[in-house]
C-alpha positions, -999 to 999 in steps of 0.1 A, spaced: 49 366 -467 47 393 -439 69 412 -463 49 410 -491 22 426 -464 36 450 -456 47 464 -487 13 465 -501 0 479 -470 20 506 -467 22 515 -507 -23 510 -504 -17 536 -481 3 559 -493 -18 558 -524 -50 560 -508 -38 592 -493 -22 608 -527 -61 600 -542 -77 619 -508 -54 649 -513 -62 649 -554 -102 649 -544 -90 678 -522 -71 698 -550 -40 692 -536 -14 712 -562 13 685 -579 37 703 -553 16 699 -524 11 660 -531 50 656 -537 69 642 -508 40 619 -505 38 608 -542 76 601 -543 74 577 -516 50 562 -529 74 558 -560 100 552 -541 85 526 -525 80 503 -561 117 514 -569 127 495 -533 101 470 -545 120 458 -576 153 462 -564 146 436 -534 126 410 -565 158 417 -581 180 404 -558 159 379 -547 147 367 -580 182 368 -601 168 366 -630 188 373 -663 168 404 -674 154 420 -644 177 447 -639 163 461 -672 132 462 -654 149 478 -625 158 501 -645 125 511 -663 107 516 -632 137 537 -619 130 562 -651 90 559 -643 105 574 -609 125 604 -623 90 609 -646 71 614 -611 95 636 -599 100 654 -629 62 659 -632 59 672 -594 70 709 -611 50 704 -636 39 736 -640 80 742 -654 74 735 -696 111 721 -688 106 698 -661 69 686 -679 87 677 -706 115 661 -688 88 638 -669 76 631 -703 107 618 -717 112 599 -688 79 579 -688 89 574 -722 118 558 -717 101 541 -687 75 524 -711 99 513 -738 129 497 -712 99 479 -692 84 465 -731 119 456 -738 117 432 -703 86 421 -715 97 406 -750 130 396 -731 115 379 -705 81 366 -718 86 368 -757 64 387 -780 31 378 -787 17 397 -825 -16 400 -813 -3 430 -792 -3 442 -828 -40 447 -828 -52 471 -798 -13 486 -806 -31 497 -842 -66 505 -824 -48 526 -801 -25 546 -828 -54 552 -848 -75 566 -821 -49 587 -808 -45 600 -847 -83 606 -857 -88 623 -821 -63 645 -828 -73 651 -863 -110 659 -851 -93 683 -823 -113 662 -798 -85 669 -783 -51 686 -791 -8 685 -774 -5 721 -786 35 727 -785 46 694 -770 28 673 -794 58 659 -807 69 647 -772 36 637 -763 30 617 -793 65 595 -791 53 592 -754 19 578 -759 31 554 -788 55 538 -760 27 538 -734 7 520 -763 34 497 -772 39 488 -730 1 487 -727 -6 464 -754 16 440 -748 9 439 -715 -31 434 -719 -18 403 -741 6 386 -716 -25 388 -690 -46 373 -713 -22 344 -721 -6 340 -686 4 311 -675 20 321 -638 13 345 -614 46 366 -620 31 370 -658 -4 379 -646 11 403 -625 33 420 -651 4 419 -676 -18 434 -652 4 460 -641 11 472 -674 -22 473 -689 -34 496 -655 -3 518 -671 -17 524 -701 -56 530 -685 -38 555 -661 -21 573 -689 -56 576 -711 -66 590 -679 -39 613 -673 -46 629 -709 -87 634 -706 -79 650 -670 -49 673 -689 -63 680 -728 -98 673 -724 -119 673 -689 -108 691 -657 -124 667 -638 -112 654 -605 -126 619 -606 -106 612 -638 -77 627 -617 -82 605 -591 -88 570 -613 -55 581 -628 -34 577 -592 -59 546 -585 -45 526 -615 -7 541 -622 8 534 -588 -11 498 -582 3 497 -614 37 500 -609 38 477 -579 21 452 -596 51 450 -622 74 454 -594 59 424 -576 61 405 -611 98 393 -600 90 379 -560 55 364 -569 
């Protein structure tokens, strides 16, 4: 138990800080040692559940949360079209290995279906309206968000139909994924607006731990 403390002590920390130095306008470079121990700190996370937990499929969460890693540090040079679309890719990849875990561990459920449609449509009539547009990347960007979608959706269905605290925590975790990404993309194509910045950091790395501490809880 003093473990468990600790951990989220020291990540609550860390991301309390990260949010501070957003509010501050901290550049993506500035905020970078910080924000990769931060992520660093959910990669050491799930490692230890999985070697304590031994469970059949957690190394493929392992190693989705190790890509969401290489997205963070991609996306710390941001500001490189290379390296931003790098990061995409790699929260990409990030979404669909840790959906993968999710039907693997927990099963599907077809009512993630439903706000899985809701959300494709939205993200196609928004676009459509230029409420909001990708410009060049919009290829990469779409393929990302559909995975995000995909991770998200399932994830707000396994909370609402847990029955353990390692399945709330998953489904928790991944929903605050998907809220942080919506986030992430008003704050980037659509209002320059700290606050939104800020919520973004407040739900993605809670997020993460939260899956993270799926496989010790």
């Amino acid at each position: 138990m003093a473990f468990k403390i600790s951990i989220i002590s020291v990540f609550a920390l860390l991301t309390v800080a990260l949010i501070i130095l957003k509010g501050f306008r901290v550049s993506s470079r500035g905020r970078g040692v910080i924000k990769m121990l931060t992520a660093a700190l959910f990669v050491a996370t799930v490692i230890y559940g999985c070697l304590q937990h031994k469970g059949k499929y957690d190394f493929v969460l392992v190693i989705g949360l190790c890509f969401a890693f290489l997205g963070d540090l991609f996306l710390v040079f941001m500001d490189k079209r290379a390296l931003f679309i790098a990061g995409v890719l790699s929260f990409a990849a990030a979404s669909s290995t840790i959906f993968c875990y999710a039907v693997l561990e927990y099963g599907f459920n077809y009512w993630a279906l439903l706000p899985l449609l809701i959300l494709i449509v939205a993200n196609i009539v928004c676009q459509a309206v230029r409420l909001y547009s990708y410009g060049s990347s919009i290829v990469y960007l779409n393929i990302y968000t559909l995975c995000v979608s995909l991770c998200g959706s399932l994830g707000l269905v396994l909370l609402c139909t847990a029955n353990s605290t390692a399945m709330i925590l998953f489904g928790l975790g991944c929903f605050m994924y998907l809220l942080s990404d919506i986030c992430l993309g008003l704050y980037l194509y659509k209002f320059k607006s700290r606050i939104i910045d800020m919520v973004n950091t407040l739900l993605y790395f809670p997020g993460m731990l939260l899956i993270a501490l799926s496989l010790i809880f």
